[in-house]
C-alpha positions, 0 to 999 in steps of 0.5 A: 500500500502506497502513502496516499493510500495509507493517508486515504485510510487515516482521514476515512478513519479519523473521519469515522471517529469524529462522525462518531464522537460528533454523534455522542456529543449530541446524544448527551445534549438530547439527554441533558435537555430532557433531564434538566430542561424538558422534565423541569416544567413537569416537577412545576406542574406537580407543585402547581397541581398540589396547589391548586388541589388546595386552592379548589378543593381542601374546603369541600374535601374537609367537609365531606372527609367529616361527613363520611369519615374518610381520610381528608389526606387520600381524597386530596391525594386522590384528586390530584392523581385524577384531575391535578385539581383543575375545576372544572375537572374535565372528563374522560371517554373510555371505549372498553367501558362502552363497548361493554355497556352496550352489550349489557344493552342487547343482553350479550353480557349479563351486567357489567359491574351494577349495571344491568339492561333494565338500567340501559333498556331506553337509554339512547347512545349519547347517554351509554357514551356519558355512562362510559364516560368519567367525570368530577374531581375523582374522574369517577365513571358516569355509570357509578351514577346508578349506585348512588342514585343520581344523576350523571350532572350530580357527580360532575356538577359543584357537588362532586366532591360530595357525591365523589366521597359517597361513592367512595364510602359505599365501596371501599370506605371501611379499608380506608378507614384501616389505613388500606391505602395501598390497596384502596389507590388500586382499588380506585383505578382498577376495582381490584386490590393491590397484587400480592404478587407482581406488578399493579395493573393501573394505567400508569405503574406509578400510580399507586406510589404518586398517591401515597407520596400525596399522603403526607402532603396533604396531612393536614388541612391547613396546607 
């Protein structure tokens, strides 16, 4: 090999590794900007959402933790994981809801939770997308109307809070008031308890963890 070849090597060579050294440094630029910059409005949000779970409900949450004798602390904490304390609340449509709501409807399914087909027999197809859909600072489904014997406007109106802690008592309250928090998150998102083995099956795996971490913020109502 002659010495323009080996030169033709060396720069091919040298090229390569500042190609490669270039790439690199870019890649720890991407990473330091979504660590540091990109994910630093997130931890705001999260002191922001705390605030304003305080600011728009720790009245109405204290009076129905008295009521109902449930942890004022869980329902702030539950607030926040579920609505980040915005009101109002905003709304979610789940499709695997009404999918099985409708066939509740046309009897292909006997019931789906306490829902059976003299509940839906005339309701039309806006009000199974309402049922299916989840409402009110503890984003509860429309179809939990029914337990409680009211109206979908009632848990997604002013009194949510109220109606939102019922719900609340009627299904999982003596656990709570076991200090159960760990099973009563999971139960909340899923129906289900905590796994005794293997990972939780909320939407998001931190799920049950954010919510307890919430429990010592809101210890107390005088945040």
């Amino acid at each position: 090999m002659g010495w323009g070849s080996k030169k033709k090597s060396s720069q091919k060579i040298l090229s390569k590794l500042f190609h490669g050294l270039s790439a690199m440094l870019i890649l720890c630029l991407l990473f330091f900007s979504y660590k540091y910059v990109i994910k630093a409005p997130l931890d705001l949000n999260k002191n922001t959402s705390s605030q304003s779970v305080i600011d728009n409900y720790s009245i109405d949450v204290f009076k129905s933790s008295i009521e109902f004798n449930i942890p004022y602390e869980y329902l702030m904490s539950l607030i926040q994981l579920e609505c980040s304390g915005l009101k109002p609340a905003g709304d979610r449509f789940e499709p695997h809801v009404y999918r099985q709501l409708k066939k509740v409807q046309v009897g292909s399914l006997e019931n789906y939770e306490n829902v059976t087909a003299s509940h839906l027999y005339d309701a039309s197809d806006e009000a199974i997308i309402n049922l299916a859909t989840s409402w009110g600072p503890f984003q509860l489904m429309g179809y939990k109307c029914i337990l409680l014997d009211v109206k979908i406007r009632d848990i997604r109106g002013p009194n949510g809070v109220h109606y939102g802690t019922q719900w609340i008592n009627l299904t999982y309250g003596n656990r709570l008031r076991k200090a159960e928090y760990k099973h009563c998150f999971h139960l909340h998102n899923t129906g289900k308890l905590y796994p005794s083995t293997g990972l939780p099956t909320t939407h998001d795996p931190q799920y049950v963890q954010r919510g307890l971490s919430g429990l010592k913020r809101f210890s107390t109502p005088n945040n």
